[in-house]
VEXDREN-2710 file (C-alpha; in Angstrom, 1 decimal):
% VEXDREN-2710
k/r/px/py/pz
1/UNK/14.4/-25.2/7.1
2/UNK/14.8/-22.0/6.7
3/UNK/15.0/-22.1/3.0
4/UNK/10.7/-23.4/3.0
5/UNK/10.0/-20.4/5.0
6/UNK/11.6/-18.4/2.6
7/UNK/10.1/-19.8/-0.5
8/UNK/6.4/-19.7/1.4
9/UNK/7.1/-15.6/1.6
10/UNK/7.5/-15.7/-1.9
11/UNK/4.5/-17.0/-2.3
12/UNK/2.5/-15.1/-0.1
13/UNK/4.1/-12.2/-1.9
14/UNK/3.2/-13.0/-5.4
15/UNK/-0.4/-14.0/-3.9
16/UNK/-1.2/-10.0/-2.7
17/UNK/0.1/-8.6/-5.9
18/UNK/4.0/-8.4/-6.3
19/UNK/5.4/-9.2/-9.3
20/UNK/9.1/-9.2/-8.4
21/UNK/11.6/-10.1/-5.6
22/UNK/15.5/-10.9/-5.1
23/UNK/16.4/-13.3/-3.5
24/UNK/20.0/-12.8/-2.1
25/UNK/22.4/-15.7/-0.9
26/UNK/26.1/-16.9/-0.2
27/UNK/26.3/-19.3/-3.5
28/UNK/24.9/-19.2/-6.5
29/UNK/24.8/-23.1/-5.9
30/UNK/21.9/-22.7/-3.6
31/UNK/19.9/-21.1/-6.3
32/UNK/18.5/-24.8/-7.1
33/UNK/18.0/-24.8/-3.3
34/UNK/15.2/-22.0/-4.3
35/UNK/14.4/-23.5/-6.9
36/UNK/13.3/-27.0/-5.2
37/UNK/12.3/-25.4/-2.1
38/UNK/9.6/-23.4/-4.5
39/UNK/8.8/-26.4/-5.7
40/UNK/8.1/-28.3/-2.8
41/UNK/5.8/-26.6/-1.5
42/UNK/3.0/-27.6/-4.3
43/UNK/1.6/-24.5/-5.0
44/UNK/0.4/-24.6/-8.5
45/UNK/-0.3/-21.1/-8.8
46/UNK/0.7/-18.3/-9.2
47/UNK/3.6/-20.2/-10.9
48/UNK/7.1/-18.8/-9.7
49/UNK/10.1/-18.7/-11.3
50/UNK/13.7/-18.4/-10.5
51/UNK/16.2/-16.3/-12.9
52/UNK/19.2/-17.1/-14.1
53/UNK/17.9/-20.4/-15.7
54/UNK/19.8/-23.1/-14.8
55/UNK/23.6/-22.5/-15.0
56/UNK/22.8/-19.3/-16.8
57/UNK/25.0/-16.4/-15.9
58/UNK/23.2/-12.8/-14.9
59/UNK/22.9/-10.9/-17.8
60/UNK/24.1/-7.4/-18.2
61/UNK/22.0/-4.4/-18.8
62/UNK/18.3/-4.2/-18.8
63/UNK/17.0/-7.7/-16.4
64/UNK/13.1/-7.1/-18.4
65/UNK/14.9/-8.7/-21.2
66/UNK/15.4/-11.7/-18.9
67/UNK/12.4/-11.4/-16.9
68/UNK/9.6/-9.3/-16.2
69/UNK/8.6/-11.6/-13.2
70/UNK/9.5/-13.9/-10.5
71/UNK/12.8/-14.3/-8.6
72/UNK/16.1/-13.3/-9.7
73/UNK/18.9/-15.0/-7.4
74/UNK/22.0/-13.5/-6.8
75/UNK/25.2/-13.5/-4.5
76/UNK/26.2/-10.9/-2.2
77/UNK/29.7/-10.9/-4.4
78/UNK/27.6/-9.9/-7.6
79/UNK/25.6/-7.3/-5.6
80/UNK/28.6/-5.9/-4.9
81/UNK/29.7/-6.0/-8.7
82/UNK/30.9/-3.1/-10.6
83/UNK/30.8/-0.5/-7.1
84/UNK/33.5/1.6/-5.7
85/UNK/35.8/1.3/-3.5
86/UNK/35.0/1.8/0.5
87/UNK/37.8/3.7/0.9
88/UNK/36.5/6.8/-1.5
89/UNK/33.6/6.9/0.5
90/UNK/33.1/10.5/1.5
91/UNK/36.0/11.9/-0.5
92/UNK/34.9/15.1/-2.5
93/UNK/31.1/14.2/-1.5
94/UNK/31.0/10.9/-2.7
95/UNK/28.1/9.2/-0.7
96/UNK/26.9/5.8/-0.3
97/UNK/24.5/5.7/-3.7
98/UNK/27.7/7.4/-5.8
99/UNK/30.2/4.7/-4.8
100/UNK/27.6/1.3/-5.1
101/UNK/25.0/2.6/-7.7
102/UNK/27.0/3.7/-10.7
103/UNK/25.9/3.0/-14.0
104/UNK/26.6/-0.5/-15.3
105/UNK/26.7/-1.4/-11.2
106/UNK/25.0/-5.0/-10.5
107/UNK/23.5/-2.7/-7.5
108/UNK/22.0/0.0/-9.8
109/UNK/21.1/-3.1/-12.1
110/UNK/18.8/-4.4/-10.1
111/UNK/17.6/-1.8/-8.0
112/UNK/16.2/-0.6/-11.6
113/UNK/14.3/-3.8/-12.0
114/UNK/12.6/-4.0/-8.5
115/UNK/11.6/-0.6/-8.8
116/UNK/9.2/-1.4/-11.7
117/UNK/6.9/-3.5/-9.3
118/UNK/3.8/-1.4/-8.6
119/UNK/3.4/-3.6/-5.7
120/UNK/6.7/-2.9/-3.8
121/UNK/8.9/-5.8/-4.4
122/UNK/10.1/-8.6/-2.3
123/UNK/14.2/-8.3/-1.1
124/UNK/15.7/-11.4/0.8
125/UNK/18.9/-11.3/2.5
126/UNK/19.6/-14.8/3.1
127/UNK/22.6/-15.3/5.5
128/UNK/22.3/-12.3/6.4
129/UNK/25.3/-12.1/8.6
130/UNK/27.4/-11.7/5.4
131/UNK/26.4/-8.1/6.2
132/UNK/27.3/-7.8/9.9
133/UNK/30.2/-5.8/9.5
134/UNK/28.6/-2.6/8.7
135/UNK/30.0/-1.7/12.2
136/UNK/33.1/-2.7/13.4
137/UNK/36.0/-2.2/15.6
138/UNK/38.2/-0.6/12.8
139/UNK/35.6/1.7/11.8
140/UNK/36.1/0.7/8.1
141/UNK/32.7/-1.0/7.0
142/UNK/32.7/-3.7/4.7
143/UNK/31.5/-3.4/1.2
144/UNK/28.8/-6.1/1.5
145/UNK/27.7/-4.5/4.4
146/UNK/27.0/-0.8/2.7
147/UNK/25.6/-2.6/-0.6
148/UNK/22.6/-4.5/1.8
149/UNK/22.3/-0.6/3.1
150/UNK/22.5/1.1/0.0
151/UNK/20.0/-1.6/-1.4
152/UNK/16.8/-0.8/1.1
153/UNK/17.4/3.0/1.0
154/UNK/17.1/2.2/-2.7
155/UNK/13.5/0.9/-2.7
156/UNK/11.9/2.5/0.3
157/UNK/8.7/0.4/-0.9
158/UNK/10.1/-3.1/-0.8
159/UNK/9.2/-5.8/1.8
160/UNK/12.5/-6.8/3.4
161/UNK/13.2/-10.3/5.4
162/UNK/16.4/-10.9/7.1
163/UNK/17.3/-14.8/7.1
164/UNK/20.0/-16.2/9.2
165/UNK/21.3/-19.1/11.3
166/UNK/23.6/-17.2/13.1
167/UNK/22.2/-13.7/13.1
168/UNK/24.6/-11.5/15.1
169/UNK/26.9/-12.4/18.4
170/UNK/26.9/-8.9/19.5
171/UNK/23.5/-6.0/18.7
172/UNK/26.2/-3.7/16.5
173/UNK/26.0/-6.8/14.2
174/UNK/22.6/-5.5/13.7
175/UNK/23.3/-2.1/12.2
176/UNK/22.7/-3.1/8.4
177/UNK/18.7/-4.2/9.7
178/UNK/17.9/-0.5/8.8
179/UNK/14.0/-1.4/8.5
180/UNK/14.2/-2.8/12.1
181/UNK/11.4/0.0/14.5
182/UNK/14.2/2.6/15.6
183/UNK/11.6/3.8/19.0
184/UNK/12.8/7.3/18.6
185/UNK/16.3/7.2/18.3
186/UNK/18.3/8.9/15.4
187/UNK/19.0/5.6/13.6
188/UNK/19.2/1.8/14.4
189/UNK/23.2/2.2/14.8
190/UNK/21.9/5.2/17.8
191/UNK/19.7/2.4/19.1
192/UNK/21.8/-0.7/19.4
193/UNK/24.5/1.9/20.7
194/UNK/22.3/2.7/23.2
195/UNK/21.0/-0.8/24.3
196/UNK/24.6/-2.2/24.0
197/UNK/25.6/0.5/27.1
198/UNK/22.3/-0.2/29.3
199/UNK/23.4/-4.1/29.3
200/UNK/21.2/-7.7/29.0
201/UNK/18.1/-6.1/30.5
202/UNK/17.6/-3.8/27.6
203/UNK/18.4/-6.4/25.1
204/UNK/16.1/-9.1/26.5
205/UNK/13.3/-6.6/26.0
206/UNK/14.3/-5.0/22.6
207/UNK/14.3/-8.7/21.6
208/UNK/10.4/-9.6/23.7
209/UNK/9.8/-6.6/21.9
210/UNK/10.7/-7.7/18.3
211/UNK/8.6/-10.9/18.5
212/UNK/5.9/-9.1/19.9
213/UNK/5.3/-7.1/16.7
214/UNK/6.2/-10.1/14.6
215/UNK/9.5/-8.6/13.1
216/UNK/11.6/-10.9/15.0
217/UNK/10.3/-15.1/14.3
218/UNK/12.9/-17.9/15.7
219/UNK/12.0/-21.5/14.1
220/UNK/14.0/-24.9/14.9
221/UNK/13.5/-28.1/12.8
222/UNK/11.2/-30.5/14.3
223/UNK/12.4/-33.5/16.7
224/UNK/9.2/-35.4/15.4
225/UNK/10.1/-39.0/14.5
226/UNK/14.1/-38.7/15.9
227/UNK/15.6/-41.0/17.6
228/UNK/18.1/-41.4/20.2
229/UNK/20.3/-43.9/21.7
230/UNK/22.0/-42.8/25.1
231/UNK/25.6/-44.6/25.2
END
């Protein structure tokens, strides 16, 4: 599953060098999900771990005092932790890193401890479409959605891997994928705008596109050793 890939990223990350990455999810059940799917992939070194330890709450303040190493797991409802409110958002020049990274934020928390890895540091957005709403028909953006924004413009350096299931119905769900190739448009909002009006066509390319420069990978489980029974 998805969840393997994920953990073999983290891997390969720690193997050129990086010393830290956040891996971000639904639950903070499916932290032991990272923790076995590390696990099970054998890898004796380098040796990975995954913070908060066992049913161990994220600690305020400095996360070197937890960790100086590894993975720290966390929720899109922690990330979100301590932030403003959406609806201040460009009153008296409030802008996105005023509202979501104040002091004592989860957001400003942990953007702080990524930013100490020389290497650049590893940020996965696991269900990813938690973030979808970024643009909407009400034209009021969720507050998940501008905390997964306000997160990459935070660490330019940082690897990012979008992880869904069920990535997007519709190309505007796509707006929060700021490290997606914009091909000379203003943004990626201007560009999904753009291939939204010119129909399928220009969708069914952006996507041949994608997978051509291996940003865009599609997997599906293995029907090796199924069986079925017509009835």
């Amino acid at each position: 599953g998805k969840g393997r890939q994920i953990a073999g990223l983290v891997y390969s990350h720690a193997r050129r060098g990086g010393q830290r990455a956040l891996w971000i999810s639904v639950s903070g059940d499916l932290k032991f999900d990272a923790e076995r799917d590390l696990r099970d992939l054998g890898i004796a070194s380098p040796v990975v771990h995954v913070f908060p330890k066992g049913n161990g709450a994220m600690p305020a303040g400095d996360l070197n005092k937890m960790t100086r190493s590894g993975v720290v797991f966390c929720t899109y409802s922690l990330l979100i932790q301590g932030g403003g409110r959406v609806a201040d958002l460009g009153k008296d020049g409030v802008d996105l890193n005023a509202l979501l990274m104040k002091p004592g934020s989860r957001l400003e928390q942990l953007v702080s401890w990524l930013g100490e890895d020389k290497h650049g540091p590893l940020v996965v957005f696991d269900e990813c479409h938690r973030a979808k709403n970024l643009v909407n028909e009400n034209g009021v953006p969720t507050k998940t959605a501008l905390a997964v924004v306000a997160l990459q413009r935070a660490i330019p350096n940082a690897r990012v891997l979008y992880c869904s299931a069920t990535g997007a119905s519709e190309p505007r769900n796509l707006a929060y994928m700021t490290r997606l190739h914009t091909h000379g448009f203003g943004s990626v909002t201007d560009m999904l705008q753009t291939l939204t009006d010119s129909g399928m066509g220009a969708l069914e390319m952006f996507a041949l596109g994608l997978k051509a420069t291996g940003s865009y990978l599609c997997r599906s489980l293995s029907y090796s050793g199924a069986e079925f029974e017509p009835e």
